[in-house]
C-alpha positions as CSV (number, residue, x, y, z in Angstrom):
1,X,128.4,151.4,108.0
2,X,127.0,148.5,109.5
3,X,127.1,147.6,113.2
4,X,127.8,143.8,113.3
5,X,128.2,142.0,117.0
6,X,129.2,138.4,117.3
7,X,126.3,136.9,118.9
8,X,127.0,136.0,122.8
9,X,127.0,132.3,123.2
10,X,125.6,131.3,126.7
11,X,123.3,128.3,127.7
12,X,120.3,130.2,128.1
13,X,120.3,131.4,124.7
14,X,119.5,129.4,122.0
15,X,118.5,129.6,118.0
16,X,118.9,132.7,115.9
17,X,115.7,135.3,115.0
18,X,115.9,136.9,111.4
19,X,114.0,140.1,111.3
20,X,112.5,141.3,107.7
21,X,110.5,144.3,106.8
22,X,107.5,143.1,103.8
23,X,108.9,143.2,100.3
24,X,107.2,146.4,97.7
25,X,107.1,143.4,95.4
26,X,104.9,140.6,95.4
27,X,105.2,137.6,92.7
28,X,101.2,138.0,91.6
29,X,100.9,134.6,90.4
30,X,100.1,132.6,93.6
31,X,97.1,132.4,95.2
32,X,98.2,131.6,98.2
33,X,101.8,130.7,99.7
34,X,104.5,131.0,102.4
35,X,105.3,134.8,102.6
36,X,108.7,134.1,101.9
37,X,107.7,133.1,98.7
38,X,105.4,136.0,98.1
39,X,107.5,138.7,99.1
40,X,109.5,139.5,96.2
41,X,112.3,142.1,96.9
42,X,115.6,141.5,97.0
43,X,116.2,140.6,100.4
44,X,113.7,137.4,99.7
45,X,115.7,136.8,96.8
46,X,118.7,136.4,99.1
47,X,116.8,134.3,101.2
48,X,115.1,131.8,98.8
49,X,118.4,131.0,97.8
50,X,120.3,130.5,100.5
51,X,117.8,128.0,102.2
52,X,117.1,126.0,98.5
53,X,120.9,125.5,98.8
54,X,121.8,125.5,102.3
55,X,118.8,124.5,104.0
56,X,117.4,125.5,107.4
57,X,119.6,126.5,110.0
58,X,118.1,124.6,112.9
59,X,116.4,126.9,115.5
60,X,116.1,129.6,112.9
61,X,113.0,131.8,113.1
62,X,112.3,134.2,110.4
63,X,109.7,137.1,111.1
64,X,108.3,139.3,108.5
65,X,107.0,142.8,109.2
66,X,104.0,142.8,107.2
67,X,101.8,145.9,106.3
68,X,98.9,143.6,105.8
69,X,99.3,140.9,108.2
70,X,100.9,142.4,111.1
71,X,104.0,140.3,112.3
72,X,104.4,137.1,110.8
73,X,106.5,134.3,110.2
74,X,107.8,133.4,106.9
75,X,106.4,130.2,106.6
76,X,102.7,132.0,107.8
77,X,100.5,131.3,104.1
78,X,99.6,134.6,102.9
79,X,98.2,136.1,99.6
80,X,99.9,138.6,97.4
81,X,98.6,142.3,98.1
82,X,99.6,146.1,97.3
83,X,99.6,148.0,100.8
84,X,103.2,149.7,102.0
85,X,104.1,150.1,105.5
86,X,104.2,153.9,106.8
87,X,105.9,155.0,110.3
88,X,102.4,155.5,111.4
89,X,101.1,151.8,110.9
90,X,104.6,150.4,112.6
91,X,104.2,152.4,115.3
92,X,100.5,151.2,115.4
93,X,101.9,147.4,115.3
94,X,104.8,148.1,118.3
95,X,102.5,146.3,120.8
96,X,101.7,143.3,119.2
97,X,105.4,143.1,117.5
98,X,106.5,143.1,121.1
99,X,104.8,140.7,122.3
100,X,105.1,138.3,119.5
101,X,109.0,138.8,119.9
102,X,108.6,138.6,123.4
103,X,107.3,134.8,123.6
104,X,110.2,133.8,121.4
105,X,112.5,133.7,124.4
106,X,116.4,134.3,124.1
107,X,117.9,133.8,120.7
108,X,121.8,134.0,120.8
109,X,121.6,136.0,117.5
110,X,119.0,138.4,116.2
111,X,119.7,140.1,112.7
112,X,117.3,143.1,112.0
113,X,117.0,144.1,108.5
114,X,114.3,146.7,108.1
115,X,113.7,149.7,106.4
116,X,113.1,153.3,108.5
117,X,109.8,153.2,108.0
118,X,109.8,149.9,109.9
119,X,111.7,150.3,112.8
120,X,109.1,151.7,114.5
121,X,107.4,148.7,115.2
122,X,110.5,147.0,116.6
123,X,111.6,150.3,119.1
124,X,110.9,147.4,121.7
125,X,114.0,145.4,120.9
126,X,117.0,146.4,123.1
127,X,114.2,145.4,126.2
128,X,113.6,142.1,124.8
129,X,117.2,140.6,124.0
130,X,120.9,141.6,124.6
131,X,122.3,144.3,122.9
132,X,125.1,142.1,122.3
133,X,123.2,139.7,120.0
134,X,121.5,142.2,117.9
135,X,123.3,143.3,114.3
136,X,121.2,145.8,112.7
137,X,122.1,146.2,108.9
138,X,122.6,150.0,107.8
139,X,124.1,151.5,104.2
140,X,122.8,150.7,101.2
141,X,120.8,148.4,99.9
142,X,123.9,146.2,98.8
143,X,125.9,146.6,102.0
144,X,122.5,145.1,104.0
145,X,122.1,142.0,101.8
146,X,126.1,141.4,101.7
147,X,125.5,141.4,105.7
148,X,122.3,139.6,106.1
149,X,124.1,137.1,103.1
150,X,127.3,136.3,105.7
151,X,125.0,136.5,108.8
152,X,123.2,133.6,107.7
153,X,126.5,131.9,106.2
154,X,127.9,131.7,109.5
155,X,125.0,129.9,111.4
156,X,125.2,126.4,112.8
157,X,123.6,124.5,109.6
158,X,123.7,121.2,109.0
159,X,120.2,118.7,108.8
160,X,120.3,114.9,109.7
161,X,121.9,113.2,106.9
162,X,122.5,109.3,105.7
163,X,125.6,107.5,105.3
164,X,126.3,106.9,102.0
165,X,124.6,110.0,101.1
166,X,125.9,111.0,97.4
167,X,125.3,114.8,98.4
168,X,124.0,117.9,100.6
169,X,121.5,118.7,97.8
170,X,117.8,118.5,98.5
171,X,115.4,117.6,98.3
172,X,116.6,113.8,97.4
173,X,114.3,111.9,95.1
174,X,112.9,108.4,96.4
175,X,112.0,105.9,93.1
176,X,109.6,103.4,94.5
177,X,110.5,99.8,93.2
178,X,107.7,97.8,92.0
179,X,110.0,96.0,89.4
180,X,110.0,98.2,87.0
181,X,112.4,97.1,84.4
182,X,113.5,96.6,80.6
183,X,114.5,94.3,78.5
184,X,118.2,95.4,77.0
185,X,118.6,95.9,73.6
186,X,115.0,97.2,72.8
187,X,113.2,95.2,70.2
188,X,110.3,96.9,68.5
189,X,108.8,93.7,68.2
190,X,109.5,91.1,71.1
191,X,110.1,87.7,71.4
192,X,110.2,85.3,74.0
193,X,114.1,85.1,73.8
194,X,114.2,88.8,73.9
195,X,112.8,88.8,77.5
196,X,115.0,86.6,79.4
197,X,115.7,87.5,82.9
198,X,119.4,88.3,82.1
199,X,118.5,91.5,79.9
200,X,116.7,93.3,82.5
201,X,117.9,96.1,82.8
202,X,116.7,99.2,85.4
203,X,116.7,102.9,85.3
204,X,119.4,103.3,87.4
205,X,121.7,101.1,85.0
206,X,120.3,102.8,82.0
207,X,121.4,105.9,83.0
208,X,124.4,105.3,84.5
209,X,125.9,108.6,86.7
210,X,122.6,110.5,85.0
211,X,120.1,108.4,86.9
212,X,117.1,110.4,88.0
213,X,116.6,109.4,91.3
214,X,118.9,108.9,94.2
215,X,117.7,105.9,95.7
216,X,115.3,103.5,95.7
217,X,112.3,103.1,97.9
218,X,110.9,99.5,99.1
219,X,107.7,98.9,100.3
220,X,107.5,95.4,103.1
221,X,104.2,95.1,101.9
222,X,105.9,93.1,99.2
223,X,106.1,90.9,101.4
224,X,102.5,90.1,102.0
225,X,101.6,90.3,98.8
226,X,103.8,87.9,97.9
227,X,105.2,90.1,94.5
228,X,108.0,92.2,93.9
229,X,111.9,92.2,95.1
230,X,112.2,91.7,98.8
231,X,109.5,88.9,98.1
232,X,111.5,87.2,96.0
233,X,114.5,87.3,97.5
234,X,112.9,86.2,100.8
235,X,112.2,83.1,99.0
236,X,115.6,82.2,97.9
237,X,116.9,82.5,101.8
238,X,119.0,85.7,100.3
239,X,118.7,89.5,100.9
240,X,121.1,91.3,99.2
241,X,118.8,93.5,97.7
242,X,121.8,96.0,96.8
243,X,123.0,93.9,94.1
244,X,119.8,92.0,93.2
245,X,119.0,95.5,92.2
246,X,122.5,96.1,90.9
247,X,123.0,99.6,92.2
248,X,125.7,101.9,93.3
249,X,126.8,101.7,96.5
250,X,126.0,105.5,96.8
251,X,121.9,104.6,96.2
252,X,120.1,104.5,98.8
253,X,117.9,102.2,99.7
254,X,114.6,103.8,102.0
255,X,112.2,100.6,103.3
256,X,108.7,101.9,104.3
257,X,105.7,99.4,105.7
258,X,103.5,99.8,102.9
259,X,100.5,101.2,104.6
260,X,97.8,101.6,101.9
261,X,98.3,98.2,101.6
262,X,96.6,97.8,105.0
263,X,94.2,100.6,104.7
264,X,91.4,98.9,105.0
265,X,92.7,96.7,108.7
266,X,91.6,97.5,111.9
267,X,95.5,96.9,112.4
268,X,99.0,97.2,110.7
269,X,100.1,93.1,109.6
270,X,103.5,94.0,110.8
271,X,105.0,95.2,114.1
272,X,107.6,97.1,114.9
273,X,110.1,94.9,115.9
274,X,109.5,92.9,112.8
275,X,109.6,95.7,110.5
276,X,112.6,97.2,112.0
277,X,114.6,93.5,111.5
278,X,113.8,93.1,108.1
279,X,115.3,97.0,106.9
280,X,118.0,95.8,108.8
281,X,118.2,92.3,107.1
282,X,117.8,93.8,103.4
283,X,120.6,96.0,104.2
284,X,118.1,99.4,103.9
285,X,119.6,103.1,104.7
286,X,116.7,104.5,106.0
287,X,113.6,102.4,107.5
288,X,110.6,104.2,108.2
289,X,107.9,103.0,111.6
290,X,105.0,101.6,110.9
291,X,102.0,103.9,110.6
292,X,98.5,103.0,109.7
293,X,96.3,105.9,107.8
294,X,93.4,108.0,109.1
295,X,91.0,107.2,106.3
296,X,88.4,109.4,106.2
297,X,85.9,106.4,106.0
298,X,86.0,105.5,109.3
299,X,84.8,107.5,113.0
300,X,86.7,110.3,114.5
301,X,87.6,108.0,117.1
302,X,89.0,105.5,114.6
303,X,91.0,108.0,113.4
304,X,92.4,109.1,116.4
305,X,93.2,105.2,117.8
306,X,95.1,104.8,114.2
307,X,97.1,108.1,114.5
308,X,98.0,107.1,118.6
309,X,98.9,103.9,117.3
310,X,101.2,105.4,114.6
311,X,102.9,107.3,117.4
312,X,103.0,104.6,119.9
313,X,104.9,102.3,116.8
314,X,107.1,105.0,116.3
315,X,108.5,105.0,120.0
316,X,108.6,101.7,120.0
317,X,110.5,101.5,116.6
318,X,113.1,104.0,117.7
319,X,113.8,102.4,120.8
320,X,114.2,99.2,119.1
321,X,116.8,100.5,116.5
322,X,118.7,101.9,119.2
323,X,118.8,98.6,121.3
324,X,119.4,96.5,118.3
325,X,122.1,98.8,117.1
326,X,121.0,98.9,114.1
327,X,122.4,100.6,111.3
328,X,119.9,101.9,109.2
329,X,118.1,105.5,110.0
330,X,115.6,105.1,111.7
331,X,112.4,107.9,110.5
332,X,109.1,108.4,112.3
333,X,106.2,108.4,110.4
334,X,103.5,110.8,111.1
335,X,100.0,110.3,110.5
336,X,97.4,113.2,111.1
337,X,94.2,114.6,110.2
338,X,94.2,118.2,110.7
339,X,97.2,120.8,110.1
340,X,97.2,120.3,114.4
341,X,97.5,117.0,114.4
342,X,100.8,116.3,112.4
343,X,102.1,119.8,114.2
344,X,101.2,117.9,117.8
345,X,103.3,114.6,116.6
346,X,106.2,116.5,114.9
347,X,106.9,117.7,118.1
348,X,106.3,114.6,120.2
349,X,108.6,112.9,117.4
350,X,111.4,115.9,118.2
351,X,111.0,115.1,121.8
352,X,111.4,111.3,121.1
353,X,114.9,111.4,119.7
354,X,113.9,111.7,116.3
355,X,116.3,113.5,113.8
356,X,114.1,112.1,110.4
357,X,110.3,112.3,110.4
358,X,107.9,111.2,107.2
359,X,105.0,112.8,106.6
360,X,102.3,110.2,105.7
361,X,98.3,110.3,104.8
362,X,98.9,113.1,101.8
363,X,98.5,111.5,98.8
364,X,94.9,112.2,97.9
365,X,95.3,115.4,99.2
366,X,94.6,118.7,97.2
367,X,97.6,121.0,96.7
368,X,96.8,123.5,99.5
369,X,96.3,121.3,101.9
370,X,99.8,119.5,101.6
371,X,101.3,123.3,101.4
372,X,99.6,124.4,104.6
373,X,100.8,121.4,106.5
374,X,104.3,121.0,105.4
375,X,104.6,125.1,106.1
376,X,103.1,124.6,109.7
377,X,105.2,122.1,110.2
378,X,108.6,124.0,109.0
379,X,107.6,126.2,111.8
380,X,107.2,123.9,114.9
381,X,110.8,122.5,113.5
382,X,112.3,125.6,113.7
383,X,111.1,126.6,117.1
384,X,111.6,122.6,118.7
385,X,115.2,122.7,116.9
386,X,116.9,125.6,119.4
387,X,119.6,124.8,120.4
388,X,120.3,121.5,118.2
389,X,123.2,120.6,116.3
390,X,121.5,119.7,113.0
391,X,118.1,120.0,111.6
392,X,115.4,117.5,110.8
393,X,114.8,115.4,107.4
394,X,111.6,115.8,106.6
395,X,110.5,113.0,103.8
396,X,106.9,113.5,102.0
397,X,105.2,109.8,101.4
398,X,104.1,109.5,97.7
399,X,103.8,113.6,97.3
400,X,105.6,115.0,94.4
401,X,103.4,117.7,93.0
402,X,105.5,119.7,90.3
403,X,103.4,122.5,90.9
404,X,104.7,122.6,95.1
405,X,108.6,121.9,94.2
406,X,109.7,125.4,94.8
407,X,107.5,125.7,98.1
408,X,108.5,122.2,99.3
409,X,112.6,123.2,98.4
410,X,111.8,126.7,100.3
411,X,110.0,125.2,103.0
412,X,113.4,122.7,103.9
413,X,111.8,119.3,102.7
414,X,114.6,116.6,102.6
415,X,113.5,114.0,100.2
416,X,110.0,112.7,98.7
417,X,108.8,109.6,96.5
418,X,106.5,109.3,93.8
419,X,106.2,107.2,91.1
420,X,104.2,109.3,88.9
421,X,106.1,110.6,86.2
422,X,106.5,107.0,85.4
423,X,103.2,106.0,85.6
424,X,101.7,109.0,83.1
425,X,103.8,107.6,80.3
426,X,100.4,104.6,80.3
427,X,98.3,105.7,83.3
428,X,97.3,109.0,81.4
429,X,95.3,109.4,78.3
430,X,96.7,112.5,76.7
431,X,99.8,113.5,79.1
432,X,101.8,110.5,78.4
433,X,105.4,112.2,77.3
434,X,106.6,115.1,79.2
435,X,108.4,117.5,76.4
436,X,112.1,118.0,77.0
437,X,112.2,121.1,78.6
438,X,109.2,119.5,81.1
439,X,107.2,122.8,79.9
440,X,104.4,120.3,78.6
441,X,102.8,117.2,77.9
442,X,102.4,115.2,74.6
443,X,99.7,112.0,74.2
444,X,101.3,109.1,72.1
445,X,101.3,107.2,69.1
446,X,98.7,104.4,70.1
447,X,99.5,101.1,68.0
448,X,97.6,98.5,70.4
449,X,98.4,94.5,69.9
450,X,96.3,92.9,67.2
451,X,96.2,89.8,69.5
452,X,94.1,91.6,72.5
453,X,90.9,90.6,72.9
454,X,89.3,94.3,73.3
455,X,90.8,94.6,69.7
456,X,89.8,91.3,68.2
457,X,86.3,92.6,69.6
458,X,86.4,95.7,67.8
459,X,87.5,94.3,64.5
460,X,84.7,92.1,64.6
461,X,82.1,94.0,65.2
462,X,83.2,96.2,62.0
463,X,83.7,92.6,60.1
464,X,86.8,93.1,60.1
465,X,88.7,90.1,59.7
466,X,92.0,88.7,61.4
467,X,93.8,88.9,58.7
468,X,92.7,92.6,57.8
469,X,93.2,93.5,61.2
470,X,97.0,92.0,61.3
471,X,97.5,93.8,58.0
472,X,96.4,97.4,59.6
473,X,98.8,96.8,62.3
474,X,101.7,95.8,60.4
475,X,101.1,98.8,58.1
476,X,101.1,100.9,61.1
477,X,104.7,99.3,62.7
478,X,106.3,99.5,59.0
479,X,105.5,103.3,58.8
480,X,106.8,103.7,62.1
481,X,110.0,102.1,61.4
482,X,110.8,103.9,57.8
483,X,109.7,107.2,59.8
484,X,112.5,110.0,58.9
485,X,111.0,113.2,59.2
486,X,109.9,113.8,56.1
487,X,106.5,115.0,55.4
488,X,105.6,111.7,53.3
489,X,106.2,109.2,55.8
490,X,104.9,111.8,58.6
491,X,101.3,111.4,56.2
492,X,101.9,107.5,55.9
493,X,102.3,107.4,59.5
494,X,99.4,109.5,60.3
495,X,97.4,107.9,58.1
496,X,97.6,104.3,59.2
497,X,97.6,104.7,62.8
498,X,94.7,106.9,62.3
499,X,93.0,104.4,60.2
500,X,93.7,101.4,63.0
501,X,93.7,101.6,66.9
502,X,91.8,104.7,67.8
503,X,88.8,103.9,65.3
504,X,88.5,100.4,66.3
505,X,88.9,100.3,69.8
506,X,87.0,104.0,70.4
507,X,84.4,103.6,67.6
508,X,82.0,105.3,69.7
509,X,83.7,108.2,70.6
510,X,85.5,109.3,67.5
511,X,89.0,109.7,66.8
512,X,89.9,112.0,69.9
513,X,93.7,111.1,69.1
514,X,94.0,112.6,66.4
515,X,95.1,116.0,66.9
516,X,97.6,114.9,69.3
517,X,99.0,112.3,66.4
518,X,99.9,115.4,64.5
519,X,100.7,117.7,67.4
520,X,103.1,114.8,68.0
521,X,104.4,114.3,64.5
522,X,104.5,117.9,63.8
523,X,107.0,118.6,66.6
524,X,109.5,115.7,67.0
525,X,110.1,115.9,70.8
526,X,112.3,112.8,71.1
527,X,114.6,114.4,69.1
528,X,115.1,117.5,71.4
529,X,115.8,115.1,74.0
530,X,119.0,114.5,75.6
531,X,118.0,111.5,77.7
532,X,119.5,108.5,76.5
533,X,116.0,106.5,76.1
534,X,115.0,109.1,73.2
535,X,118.1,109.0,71.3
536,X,118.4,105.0,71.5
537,X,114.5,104.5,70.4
538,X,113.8,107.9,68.5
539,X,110.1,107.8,67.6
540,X,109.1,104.3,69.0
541,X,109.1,106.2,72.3
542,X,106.2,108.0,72.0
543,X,104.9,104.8,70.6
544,X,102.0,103.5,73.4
545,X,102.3,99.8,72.6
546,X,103.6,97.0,75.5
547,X,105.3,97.6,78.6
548,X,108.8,97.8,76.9
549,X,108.1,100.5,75.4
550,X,105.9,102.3,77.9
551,X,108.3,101.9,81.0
552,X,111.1,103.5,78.9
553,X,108.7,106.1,78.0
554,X,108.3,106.4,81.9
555,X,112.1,106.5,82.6
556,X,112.3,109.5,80.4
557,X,109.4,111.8,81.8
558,X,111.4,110.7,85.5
559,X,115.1,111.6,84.1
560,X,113.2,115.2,82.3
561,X,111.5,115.8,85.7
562,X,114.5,115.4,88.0
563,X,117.1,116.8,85.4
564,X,114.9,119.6,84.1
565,X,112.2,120.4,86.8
566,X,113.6,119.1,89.9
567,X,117.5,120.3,90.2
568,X,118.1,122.7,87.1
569,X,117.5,126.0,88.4
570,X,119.3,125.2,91.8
């Protein structure tokens, strides 16, 4: 049977305490990670899911019984080990279990779901909170996960969203706009006529209601710069960047200040009051504060002025937005150095009226140390969010990471922007097209212009002539086009792009490409691919050859990593 109380509400007691014993099973593959995502068992199973799809409960704390690590919280990074916890060792841990549960205060629900061997090193519990908000799961194995399963169900959950939102599912997927667009219908060959400014065409309109993104992200540094959109349209006295863009009315549109733009100031070229009138005036749905980054280049105290200063703008920014009226979300950006540091502002940020913060500064950031401050900061959320209606949005600035997804989706992160997929179709030299299933990377089919000077350079050298030179490349597109699959034209293909970009333009360093050529050739990926880009352009995808090309090639690794990588498994 299992003994289930409704928890008492009073006005003293506030969030909810989840109580789990350590899991037999750990997954052995990470090195080091949330326990919630080390642990295993079934129980953590139950869990993962429920938060992936549900996201955090605000105010809920989750503490593991660990045999290792004592008492710890989910979100505490551990590594995988192979030690079971006896009644001797819990009753060993009672002291410092108590008084770890003891600072947590009064939660108005506490769910306990240990095994016997356990419960020893919770005897302290009935001391610490009302019996009346305790449920303690007993039966099988089944009956407690069906229990813990409808205990968490039926908690307050809900995290700060936007209007217009299209959904509840997160994390939502920021596209940052740099005008990356194509010309509509593709041309393998261009001409001036092909690229007029009425067959642009974006992602977003390519894809239709399969677009891999759900909204676009603007940076004001365009602005400054003079380039891009919102500079544009600044010009022409219009801002309507909505339908300059042409995009659904459920995209949203996230303005940020652009602060790598003014790394290298002593101060932000913006203020706040400015910044907070132009997301307005561009009709933006979420507008970040302006922050300015902590570069390592600079003193300690440096650093410390810029971080203050980040705080100070977003104080000033919120209080704006709320005097203004404005309807745009506001979100504070945090800037920090150590783990501390964006734990100290997260707070502050909570305390400010803040219901959307950003975390800023992580881009050239190793892997761990984004992990260890986006799980430090999950736990300051959930103990500053007791007794709140909804949880906070946490955005990551420029972070996507494939290899953190399922930590940043466990963890509660709300939304992120990157524009990397897209870049690696001609940023990388050998991971330019992710494979279908995003399981892998494939190089490209390099046919560069004859008319560049890097190749007239080359061809010379080799006394090679312009003539001879045009000829190789025409051969090469011609073989392309008459591609069917067979293993004739695969050979002719092979053949001629072997014989013409690589050994001109890397004479030096032999033809590295050519293993990857018939890698490429051999497997066909483009026509595995469901994305509309491959089955309009079929082989010329994976050809590397002028931006037409290349940003399609770009659209599809970004509609195979948000399709495939990003929301499949949920």
């Amino acid at each position: 049977m299992l003994k289930f109380s409704q928890p008492n509400s009073q006005e003293s007691a506030a969030g909810h305490l989840l109580i789990l014993g350590c899991s037999d099973k750990c997954i052995e593959n990470f090195n080091q990670a949330p326990a919630l995502e080390v642990y295993d068992g079934p129980n953590y199973r139950v869990l993962r899911k429920f938060l992936r799809e549900n996201g955090w409960p605000p105010g809920l704390m989750i503490k593991i019984i660990s045999a290792k690590c004592g008492i710890i919280d989910a979100t505490t990074l551990i590594k995988p080990y192979d030690e079971r916890l006896d009644k001797e060792t819990a009753k060993k841990m009672h002291p410092k279990v108590r008084d770890c549960l003891g600072s947590i205060g009064l939660p108005a629900s506490v769910f306990i779901n240990l095994n016997k061997d356990s419960l020893p090193a919770i005897s302290c519990i009935t001391t610490l909170f009302r019996r009346d908000t305790i449920t303690e799961s007993e039966g099988r194995g089944g009956e407690k996960l069906a229990a813990m399963k409808k205990w968490l169900h039926d908690l307050p959950n809900h995290t700060a969203t936007v209007p217009s939102q299209k959904s509840n599912v997160h994390p939502l997927y920021f596209f940052p706009d740099w005008d990356d667009y194509v010309y509509e219908p593709f041309q393998t060959e261009e001409t001036r006529e092909d690229r007029r400014s009425d067959r642009r065409r974006y992602a977003h309109e390519i894809f239709g209601a399969k677009t891999p993104y759900d909204g676009l992200l603007f940076s004001l540094a365009q602005l400054q710069s003079g380039k891009g959109p919102l500079s544009r349209l600044k010009k022409k006295g219009t801002f309507d960047l909505q339908g300059d863009r042409r995009m659904p009315e459920n995209m949203l549109l996230f303005g940020d200040p652009g602060a790598f733009s003014y790394i290298a100031d002593s101060e932000p070229p913006i203020t706040s009051e400015e910044a907070a009138y132009l997301y307005d005036k561009f009709g933006f749905n979420l507008g970040a504060s302006v922050d300015h980054i902590p570069i390592p280049s600079i003193t300690p105290e440096k650093r410390k002025e810029r971080m203050d200063l980040t705080e100070k703008n977003a104080e000033q920014f919120l209080k704006i937005c709320k005097g203004n009226k404005y309807q745009f979300v506001p979100v504070g950006s945090i800037q920090g150095v150590t783990i501390d540091d964006y734990v100290c502002y997260a707070r502050r940020y909570i305390e400010m009226g803040y219901r959307c913060i950003a975390l800023g500064g992580l881009v050239r950031r190793k892997d761990s140390e984004i992990l260890k401050i986006v799980a430090a900061v999950r736990e300051i959320l959930q103990k500053h969010t007791r007794g709140i209606k909804e949880n906070i949005w946490v955005h990551l600035f420029g972070v996507l990471r494939p290899d953190l997804q399922s930590s940043f989706q466990n963890l509660g992160v709300s939304s992120f922007d990157s524009a990397s997929y897209l870049r690696k179709a001609w940023m990388s030299s050998d991971r330019n097209y992710l494979a279908p299933d995003g399981k892998g990377w494939y190089g490209t089919i390099r046919v560069p212009m004859s008319t560049s000077k890097a190749m007239r350079d080359a061809a010379k050298s080799q006394s090679i002539s312009t003539e001879q030179l045009e000829e190789l490349e025409s051969q090469c597109l011609s073989n392309l086009d008459d591609f069917d699959g067979t293993p004739e034209l695969k050979k002719k293909v092979l053949d001629s792009v072997d014989e013409y970009g690589p050994l001109l333009q890397r004479k030096g360093e032999g033809n590295h490409f050519k293993d990857e050529h018939e890698k490429l050739m051999s497997d066909q990926p483009w026509k595995k691919c469901k994305c509309p880009v491959c089955k309009n352009l079929g082989i010329q995808v994976v050809v590397f050859r002028g931006a037409n090309r290349n940003r399609r090639r770009g659209f599809h690794n970004t509609w195979v990593f948000y399709h495939k990588l990003l929301h499949e498994k949920n």
